[in-house]
PALUM-22969 format. One record per residue (C-alpha): residue number from 1; x, y, z. Coordinates in pm, 1 decimal. Example, Ala and Ser with C-alpha at 12.3 -4.5 7.8 and 13.67 -1.06 7.14 Angstrom:
<1 <1230.0 -450.0 780.0>>,
<2 <1367.0 -106.0 714.0>>,
***
This chain:
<1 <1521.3 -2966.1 7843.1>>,
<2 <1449.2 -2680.3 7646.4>>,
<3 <1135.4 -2753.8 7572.0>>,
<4 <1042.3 -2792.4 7975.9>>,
<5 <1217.7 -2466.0 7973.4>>,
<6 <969.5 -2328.4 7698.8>>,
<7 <690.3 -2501.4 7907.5>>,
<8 <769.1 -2365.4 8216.8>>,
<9 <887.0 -1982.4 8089.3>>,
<10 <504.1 -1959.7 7918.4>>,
<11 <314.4 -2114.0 8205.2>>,
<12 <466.5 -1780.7 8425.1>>,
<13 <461.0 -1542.8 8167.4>>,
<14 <786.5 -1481.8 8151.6>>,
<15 <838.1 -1325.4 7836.9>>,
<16 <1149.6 -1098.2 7696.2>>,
<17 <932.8 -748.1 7820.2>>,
<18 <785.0 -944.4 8133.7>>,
<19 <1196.3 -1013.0 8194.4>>,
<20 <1286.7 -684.1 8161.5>>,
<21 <1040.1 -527.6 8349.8>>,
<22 <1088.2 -769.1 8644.5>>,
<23 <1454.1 -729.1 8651.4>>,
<24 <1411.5 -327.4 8699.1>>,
<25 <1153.7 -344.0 8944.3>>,
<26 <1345.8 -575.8 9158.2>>,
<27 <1632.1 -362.1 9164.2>>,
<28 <1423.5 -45.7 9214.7>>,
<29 <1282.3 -186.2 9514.8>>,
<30 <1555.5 -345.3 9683.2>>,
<31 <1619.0 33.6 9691.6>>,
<32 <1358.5 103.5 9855.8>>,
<33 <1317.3 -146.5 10064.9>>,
<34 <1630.9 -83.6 10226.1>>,
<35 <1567.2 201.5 10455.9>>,
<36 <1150.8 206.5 10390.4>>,
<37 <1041.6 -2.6 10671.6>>,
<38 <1294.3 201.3 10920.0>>,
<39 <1202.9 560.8 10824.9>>,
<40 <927.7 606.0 11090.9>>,
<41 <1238.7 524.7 11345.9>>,
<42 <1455.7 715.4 11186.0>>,
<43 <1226.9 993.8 11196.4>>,
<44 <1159.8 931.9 11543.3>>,
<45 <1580.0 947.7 11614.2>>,
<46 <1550.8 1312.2 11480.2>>,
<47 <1361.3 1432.1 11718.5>>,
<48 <1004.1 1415.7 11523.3>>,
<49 <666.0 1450.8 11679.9>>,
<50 <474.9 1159.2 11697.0>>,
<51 <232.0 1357.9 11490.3>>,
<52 <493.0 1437.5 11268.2>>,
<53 <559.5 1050.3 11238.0>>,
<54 <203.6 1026.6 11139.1>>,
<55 <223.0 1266.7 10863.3>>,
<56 <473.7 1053.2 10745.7>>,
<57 <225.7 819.7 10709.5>>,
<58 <5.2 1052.2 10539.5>>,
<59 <251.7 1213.9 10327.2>>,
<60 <317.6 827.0 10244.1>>,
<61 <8.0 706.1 10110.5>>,
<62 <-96.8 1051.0 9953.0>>,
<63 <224.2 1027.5 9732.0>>,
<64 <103.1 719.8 9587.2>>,
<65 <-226.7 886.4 9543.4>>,
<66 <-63.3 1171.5 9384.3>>,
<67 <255.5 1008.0 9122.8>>,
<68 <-27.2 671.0 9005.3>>,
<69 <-262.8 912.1 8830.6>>,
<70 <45.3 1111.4 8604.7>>,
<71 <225.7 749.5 8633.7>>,
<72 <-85.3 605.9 8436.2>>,
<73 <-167.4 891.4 8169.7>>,
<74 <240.0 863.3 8081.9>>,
<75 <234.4 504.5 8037.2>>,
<76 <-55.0 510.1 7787.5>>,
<77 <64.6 812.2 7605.0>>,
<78 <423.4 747.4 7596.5>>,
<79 <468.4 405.2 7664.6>>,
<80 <618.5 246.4 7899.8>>,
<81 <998.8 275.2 7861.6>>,
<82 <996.0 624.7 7859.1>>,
<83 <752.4 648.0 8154.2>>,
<84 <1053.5 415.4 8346.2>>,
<85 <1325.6 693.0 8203.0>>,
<86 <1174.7 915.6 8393.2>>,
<87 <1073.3 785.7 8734.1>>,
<88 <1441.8 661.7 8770.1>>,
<89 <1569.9 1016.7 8712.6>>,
<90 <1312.2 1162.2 8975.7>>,
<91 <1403.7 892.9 9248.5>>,
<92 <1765.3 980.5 9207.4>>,
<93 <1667.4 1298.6 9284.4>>,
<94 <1479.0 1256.7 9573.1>>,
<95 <1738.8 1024.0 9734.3>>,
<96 <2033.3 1303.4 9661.9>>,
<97 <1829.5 1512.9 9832.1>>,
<98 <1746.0 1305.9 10141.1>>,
<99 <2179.0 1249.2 10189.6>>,
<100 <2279.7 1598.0 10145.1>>,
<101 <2020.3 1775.9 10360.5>>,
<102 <1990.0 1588.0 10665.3>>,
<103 <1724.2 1670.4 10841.5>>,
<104 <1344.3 1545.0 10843.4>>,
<105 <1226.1 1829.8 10623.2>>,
<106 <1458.1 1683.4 10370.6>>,
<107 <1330.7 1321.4 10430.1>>,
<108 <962.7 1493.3 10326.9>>,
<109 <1108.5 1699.8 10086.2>>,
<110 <1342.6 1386.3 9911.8>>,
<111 <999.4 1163.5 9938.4>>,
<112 <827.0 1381.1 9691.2>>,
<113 <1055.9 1224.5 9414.2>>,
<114 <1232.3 850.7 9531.3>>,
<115 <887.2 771.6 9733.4>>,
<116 <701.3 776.6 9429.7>>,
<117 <873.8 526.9 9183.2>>,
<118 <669.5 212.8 9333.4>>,
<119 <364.9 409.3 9292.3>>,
<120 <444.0 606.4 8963.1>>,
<121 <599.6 263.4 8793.1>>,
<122 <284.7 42.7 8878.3>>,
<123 <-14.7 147.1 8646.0>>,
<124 <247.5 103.0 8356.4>>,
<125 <360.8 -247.2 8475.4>>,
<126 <44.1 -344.1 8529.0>>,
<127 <-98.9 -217.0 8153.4>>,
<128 <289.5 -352.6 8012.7>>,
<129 <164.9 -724.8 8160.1>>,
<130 <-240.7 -707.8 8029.8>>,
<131 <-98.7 -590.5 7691.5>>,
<132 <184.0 -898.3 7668.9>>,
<133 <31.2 -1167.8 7785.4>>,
<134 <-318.3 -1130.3 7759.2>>,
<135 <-610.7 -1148.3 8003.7>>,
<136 <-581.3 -1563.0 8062.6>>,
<137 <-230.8 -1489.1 8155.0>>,
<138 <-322.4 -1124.0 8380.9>>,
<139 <-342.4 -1315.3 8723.7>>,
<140 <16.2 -1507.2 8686.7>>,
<141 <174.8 -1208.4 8539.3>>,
<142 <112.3 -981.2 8809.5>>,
<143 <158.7 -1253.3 9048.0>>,
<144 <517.0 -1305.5 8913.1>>,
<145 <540.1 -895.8 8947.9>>,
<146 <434.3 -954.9 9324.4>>,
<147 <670.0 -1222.8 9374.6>>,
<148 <966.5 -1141.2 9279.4>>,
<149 <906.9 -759.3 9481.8>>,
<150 <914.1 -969.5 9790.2>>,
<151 <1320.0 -1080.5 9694.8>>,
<152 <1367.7 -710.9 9811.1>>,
<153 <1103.1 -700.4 10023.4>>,
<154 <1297.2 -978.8 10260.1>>,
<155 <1624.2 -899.2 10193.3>>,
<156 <1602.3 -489.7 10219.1>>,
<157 <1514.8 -451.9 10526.5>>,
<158 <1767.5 -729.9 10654.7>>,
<159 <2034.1 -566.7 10481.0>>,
<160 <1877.9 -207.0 10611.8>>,
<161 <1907.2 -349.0 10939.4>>,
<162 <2258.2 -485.0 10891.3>>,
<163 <2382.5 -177.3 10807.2>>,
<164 <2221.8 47.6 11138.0>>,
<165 <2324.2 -238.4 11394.1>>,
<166 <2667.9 -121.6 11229.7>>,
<167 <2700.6 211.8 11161.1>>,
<168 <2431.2 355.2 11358.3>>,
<169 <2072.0 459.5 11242.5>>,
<170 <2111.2 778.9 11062.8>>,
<171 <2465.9 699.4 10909.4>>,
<172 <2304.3 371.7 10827.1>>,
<173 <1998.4 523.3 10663.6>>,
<174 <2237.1 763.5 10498.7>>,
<175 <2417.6 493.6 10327.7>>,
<176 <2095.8 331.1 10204.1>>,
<177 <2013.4 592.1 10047.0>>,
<178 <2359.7 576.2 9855.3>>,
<179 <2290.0 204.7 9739.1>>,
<180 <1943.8 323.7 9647.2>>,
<181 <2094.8 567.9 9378.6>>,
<182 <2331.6 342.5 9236.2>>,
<183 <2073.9 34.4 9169.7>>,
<184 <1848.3 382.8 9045.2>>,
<185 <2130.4 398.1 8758.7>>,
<186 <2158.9 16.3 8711.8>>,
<187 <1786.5 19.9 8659.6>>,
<188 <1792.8 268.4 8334.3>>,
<189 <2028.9 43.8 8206.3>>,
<190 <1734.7 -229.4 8189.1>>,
<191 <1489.9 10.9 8091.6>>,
<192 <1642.3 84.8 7774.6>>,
<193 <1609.4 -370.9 7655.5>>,
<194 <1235.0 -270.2 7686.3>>,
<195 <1058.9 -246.2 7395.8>>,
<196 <723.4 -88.3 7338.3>>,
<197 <373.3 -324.4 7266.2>>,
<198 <305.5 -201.5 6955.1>>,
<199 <-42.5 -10.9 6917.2>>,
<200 <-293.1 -9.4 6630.7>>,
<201 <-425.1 296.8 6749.0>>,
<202 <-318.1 629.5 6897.9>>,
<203 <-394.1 652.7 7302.3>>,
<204 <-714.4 840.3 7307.1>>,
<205 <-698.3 1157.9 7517.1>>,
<206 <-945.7 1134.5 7786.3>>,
<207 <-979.4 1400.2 8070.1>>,
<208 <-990.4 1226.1 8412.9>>,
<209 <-1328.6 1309.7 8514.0>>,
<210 <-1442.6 1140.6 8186.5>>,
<211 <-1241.5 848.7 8284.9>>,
<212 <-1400.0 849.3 8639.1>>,
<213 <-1757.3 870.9 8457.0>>,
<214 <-1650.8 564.4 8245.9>>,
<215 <-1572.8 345.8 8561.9>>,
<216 <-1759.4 15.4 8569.4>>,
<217 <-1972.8 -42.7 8845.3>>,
<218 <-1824.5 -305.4 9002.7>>,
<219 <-1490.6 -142.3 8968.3>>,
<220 <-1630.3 117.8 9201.9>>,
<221 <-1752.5 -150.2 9454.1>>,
<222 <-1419.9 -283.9 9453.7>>,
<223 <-1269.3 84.7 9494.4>>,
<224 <-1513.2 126.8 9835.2>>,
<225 <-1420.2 -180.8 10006.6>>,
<226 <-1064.2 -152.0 9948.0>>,
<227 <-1032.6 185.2 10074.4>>,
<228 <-1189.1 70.9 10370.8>>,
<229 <-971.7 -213.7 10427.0>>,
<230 <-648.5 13.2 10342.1>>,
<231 <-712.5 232.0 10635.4>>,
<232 <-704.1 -68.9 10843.5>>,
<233 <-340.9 -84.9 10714.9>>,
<234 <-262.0 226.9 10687.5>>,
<235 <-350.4 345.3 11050.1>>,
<236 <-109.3 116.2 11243.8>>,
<237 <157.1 95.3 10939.3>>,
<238 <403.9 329.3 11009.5>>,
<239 <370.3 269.7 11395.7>>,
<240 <445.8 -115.8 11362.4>>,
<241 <816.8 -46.1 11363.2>>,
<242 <754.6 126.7 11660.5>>,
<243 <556.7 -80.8 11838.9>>,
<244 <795.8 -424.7 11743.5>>,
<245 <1104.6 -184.5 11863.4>>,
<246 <977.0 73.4 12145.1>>,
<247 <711.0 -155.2 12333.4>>,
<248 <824.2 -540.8 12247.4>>,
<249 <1186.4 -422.1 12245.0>>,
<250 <1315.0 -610.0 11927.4>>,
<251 <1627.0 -501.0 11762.8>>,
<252 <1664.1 -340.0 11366.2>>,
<253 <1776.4 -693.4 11312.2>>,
<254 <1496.5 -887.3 11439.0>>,
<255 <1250.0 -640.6 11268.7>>,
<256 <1397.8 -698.6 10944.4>>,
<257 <1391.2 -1059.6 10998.0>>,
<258 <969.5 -1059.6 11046.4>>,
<259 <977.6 -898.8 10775.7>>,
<260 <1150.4 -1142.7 10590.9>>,
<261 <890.9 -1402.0 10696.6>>,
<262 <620.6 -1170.3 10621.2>>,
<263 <745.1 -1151.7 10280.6>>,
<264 <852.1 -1518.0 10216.3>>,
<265 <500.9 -1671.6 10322.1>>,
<266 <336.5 -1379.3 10045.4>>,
<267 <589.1 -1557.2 9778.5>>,
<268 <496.9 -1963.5 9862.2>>,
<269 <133.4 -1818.8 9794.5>>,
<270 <116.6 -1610.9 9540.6>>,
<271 <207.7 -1909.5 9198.6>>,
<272 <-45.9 -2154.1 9290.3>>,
<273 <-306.7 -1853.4 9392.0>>,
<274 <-243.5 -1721.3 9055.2>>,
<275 <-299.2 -2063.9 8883.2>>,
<276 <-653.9 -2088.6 9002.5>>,
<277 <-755.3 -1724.7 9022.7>>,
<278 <-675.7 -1688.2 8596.4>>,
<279 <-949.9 -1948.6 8560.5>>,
<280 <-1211.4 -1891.9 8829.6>>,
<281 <-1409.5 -1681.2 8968.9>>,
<282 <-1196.9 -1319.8 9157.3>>,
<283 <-1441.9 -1236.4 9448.7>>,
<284 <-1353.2 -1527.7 9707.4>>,
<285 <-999.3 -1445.3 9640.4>>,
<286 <-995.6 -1059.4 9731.2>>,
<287 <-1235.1 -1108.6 10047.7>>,
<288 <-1018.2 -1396.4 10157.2>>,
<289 <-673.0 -1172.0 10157.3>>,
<290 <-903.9 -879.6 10322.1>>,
<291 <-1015.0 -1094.1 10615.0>>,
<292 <-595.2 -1106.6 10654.9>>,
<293 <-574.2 -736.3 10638.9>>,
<294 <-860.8 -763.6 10875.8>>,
<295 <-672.0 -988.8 11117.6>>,
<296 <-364.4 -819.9 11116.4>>,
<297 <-313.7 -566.9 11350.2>>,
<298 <-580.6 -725.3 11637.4>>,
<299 <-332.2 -980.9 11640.1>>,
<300 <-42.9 -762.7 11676.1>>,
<301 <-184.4 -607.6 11977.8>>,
<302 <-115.9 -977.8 12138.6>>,
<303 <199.9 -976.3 12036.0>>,
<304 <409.3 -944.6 12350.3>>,
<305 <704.6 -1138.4 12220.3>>,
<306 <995.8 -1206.5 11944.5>>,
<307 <796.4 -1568.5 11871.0>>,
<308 <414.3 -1410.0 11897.9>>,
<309 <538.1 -1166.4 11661.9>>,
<310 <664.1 -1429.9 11398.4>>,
<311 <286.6 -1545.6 11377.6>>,
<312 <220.7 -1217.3 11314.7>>,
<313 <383.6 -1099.5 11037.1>>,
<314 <329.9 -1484.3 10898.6>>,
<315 <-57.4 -1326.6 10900.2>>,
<316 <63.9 -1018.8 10783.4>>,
<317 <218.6 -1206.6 10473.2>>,
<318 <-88.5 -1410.5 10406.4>>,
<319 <-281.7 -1103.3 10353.9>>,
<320 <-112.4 -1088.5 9973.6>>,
<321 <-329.2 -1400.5 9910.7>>,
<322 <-561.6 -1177.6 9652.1>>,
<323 <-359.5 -899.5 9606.0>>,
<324 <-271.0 -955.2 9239.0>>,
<325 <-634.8 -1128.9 9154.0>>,
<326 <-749.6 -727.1 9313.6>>,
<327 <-455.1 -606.1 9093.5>>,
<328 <-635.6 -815.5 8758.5>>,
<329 <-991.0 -770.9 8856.0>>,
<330 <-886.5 -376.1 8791.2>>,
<331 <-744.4 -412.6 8473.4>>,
<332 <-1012.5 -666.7 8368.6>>,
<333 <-1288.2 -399.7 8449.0>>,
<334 <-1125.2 -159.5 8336.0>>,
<335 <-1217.7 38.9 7937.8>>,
<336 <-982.5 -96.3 7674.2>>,
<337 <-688.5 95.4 7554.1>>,
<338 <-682.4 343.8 7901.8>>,
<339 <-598.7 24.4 8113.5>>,
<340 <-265.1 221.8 8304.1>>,
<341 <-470.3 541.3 8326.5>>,
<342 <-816.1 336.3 8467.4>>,
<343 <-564.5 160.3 8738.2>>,
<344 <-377.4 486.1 8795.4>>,
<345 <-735.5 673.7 8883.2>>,
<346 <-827.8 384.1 9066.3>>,
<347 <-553.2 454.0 9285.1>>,
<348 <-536.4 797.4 9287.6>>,
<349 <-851.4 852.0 9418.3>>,
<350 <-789.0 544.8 9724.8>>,
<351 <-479.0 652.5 9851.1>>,
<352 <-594.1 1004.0 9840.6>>,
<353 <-837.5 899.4 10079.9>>,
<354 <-598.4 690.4 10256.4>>,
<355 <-353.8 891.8 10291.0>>,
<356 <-573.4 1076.5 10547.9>>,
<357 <-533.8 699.7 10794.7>>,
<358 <-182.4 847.6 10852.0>>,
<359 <-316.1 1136.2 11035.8>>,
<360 <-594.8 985.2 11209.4>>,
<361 <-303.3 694.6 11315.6>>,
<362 <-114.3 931.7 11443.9>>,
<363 <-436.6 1092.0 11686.2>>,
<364 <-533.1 728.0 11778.0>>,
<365 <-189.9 623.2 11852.3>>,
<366 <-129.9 927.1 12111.9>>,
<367 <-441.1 821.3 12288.4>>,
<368 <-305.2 498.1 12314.1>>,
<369 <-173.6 174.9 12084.2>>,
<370 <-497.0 -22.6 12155.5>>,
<371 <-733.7 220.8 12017.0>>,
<372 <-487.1 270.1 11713.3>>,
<373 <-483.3 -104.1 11639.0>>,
<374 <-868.4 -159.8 11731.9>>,
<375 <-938.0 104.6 11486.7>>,
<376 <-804.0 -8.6 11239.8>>,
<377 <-969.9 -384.5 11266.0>>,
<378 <-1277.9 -235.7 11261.1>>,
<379 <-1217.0 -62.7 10965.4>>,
<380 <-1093.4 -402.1 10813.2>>,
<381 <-1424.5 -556.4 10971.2>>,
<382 <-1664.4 -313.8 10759.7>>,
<383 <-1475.7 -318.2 10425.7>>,
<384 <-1436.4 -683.7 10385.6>>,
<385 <-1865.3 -721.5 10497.0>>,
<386 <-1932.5 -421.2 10207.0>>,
<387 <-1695.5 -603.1 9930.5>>,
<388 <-1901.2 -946.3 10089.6>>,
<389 <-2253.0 -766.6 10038.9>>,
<390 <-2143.6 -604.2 9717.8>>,
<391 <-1842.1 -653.3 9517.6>>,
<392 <-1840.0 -870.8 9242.2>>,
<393 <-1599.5 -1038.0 9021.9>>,
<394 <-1604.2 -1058.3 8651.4>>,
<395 <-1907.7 -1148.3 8417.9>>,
<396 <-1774.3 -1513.8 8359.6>>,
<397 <-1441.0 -1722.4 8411.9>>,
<398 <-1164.0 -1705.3 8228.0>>,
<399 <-918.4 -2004.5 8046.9>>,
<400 <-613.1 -2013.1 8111.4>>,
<401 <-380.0 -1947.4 7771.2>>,
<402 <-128.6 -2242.7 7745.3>>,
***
């Protein structure tokens, strides 16, 4: 028994840091995930411009571009436990704010800080996985990262809906919030079991232009496509809610049930994706999961109905089939020793760029759904043909490490 337990613990990676690390990012996002996919509505309930709403979007996205870059050079230079230390203490912040003042300025204001843990945290989970388990082993650890996020990802937003079918949407958001701070203080409590890879050398200190210089070619294919296929999610995203609510007329309940279903079918995939994409070659994976980013929201348009919107968000889950292979094929291409700060410029400068779709969303959706959703399929169309024509996967395939 133990040693199918032994077996089984190293064919997922799981070791004691992997553990830890997985335990506080699943209760850091259930946080999150409790009020994230309802904002837009509960933005809307305030009386917010639909532009507003948009900027949301922006504001969103740009965030992300914003906390991965600082999130990256503070993983590398002061490892990652401290770098966790920190990012709880700001998102406990942010959602104080967010309670106290209640108003949408404060929701902007409040995202500056809690909005940016999933973004801040990821460069050094990412680096904390390449630097425990090794390359052969990249793919299923970050695949195990991936999975267990979508616990939260299902349950948050059911739970999030629970609470506003019963207390009303802004006392309901309010008390989200709440839980979100106390699993924020549960979560330094795991931080402080991590311990620190140990290093044979000091981080170098490398300005970011330098590291932008130092990017591999291919990473920088990569980089183009995927921005291109991000603003196909990022112009509809934050009006999905209000499209499955305002024009389809399903309830908070419902809505957090799709995307429960959305985030189950991304778990049955992502183990045996990962099993295959550690030993062979990246570049079918990543253009198969952007044809489902592709597919997406030209099928939503369709989507007249409770059932029609279960296939849906079933495609919407499918389109994590290559997310952690992209997530790997970063790190792989990335310069030794700046791993977290190569993945945190990475995404720096695409959701910088992104974070403009939540604008432009916002413009497309006023002139109508259909050329909001459109949009954003042809954007899917022309990054998945450019990573087709021009991305490319590692050198040569990997073994897995038994």
């Amino acid at each position: 028994m133990n040693t199918a337990l032994s077996k089984a613990k190293n064919y997922l990676g799981l070791k004691r840091n992997i553990v830890m690390m997985l335990a506080l990012t699943v209760i850091m996002y259930t946080g999150e995930k409790l009020w994230e996919r309802f904002i837009p509505k509960y933005l809307d309930e305030l009386g917010t411009s639909i532009l507003l709403i948009g900027a949301f979007g922006f504001l969103q996205n740009f965030l992300g571009a914003v906390w991965a870059l600082p999130g990256g050079y503070l993983a590398d230079m002061l490892g990652s436990r401290k770098a966790f230390f920190i990012f709880n203490i700001l998102a406990i912040f942010g959602y104080t704010i967010a309670i106290v003042f209640q108003n949408w300025i404060a929701v902007f204001v409040g995202m500056l800080f809690f909005f940016g843990w999933s973004n801040v945290a990821l460069p050094g989970s990412m680096s904390l996985i390449t630097k425990t388990l090794g390359k052969g082993k990249t793919v299923m650890g970050i695949s195990m990262h991936s999975l267990l996020r979508r616990g939260p990802m299902m349950l948050g937003p059911v739970i999030g809906g629970f609470l506003i079918m019963n207390y009303g949407l802004l006392p309901g958001i309010r008390i989200s919030f709440g839980i979100s701070i106390i699993l924020s203080v549960v979560g330094i409590l795991f931080i402080n079991k991590l311990t620190q890879p140990a290093e044979t050398n000091r981080p170098e200190k490398i300005h970011p232009i330098a590291l932008w210089k130092g990017f591999d070619g291919k990473l920088k294919n990569l980089l183009v496509s995927d921005i291109l296929v991000r603003f196909c999610e990022q112009i509809p995203y934050v009006f999905v809610v209000i499209w499955c609510m305002n024009v389809v007329k399903v309830s908070a309940s419902e809505f957090g049930y799709l995307t429960a279903i959305e985030m189950v079918t991304s778990a049955l995939i992502f183990i045996p994706v990962a099993n295959y994409s550690d030993r062979l070659e990246k570049k079918p994976f990543v253009v198969i999961t952007f044809v489902f980013f592709t597919i997406f929201p030209f099928i939503l348009y369709f989507s007249n109905s409770f059932g029609l919107l279960i296939i849906a968000f079933f495609i919407r889950g499918l389109k994590e089939f290559g997310e952690p292979t992209r997530k790997a094929l970063i790190l792989e291409l990335s310069a030794k020793g700046v791993e977290a700060r190569s993945f945190g410029m990475y995404y720096f400068i695409r959701d910088g760029i992104v974070a403009f779709a939540g604008f432009l969303g916002g413009a497309l959706w006023q002139i109508s759904p259909e050329v909001n959703l459109f949009t954003a399929t042809a954007m899917g169309i022309l990054g998945t043909l450019y990573f087709w024509t021009f991305g490319k996967g590692t050198e040569k395939q990997l073994t897995s490490e038994n």
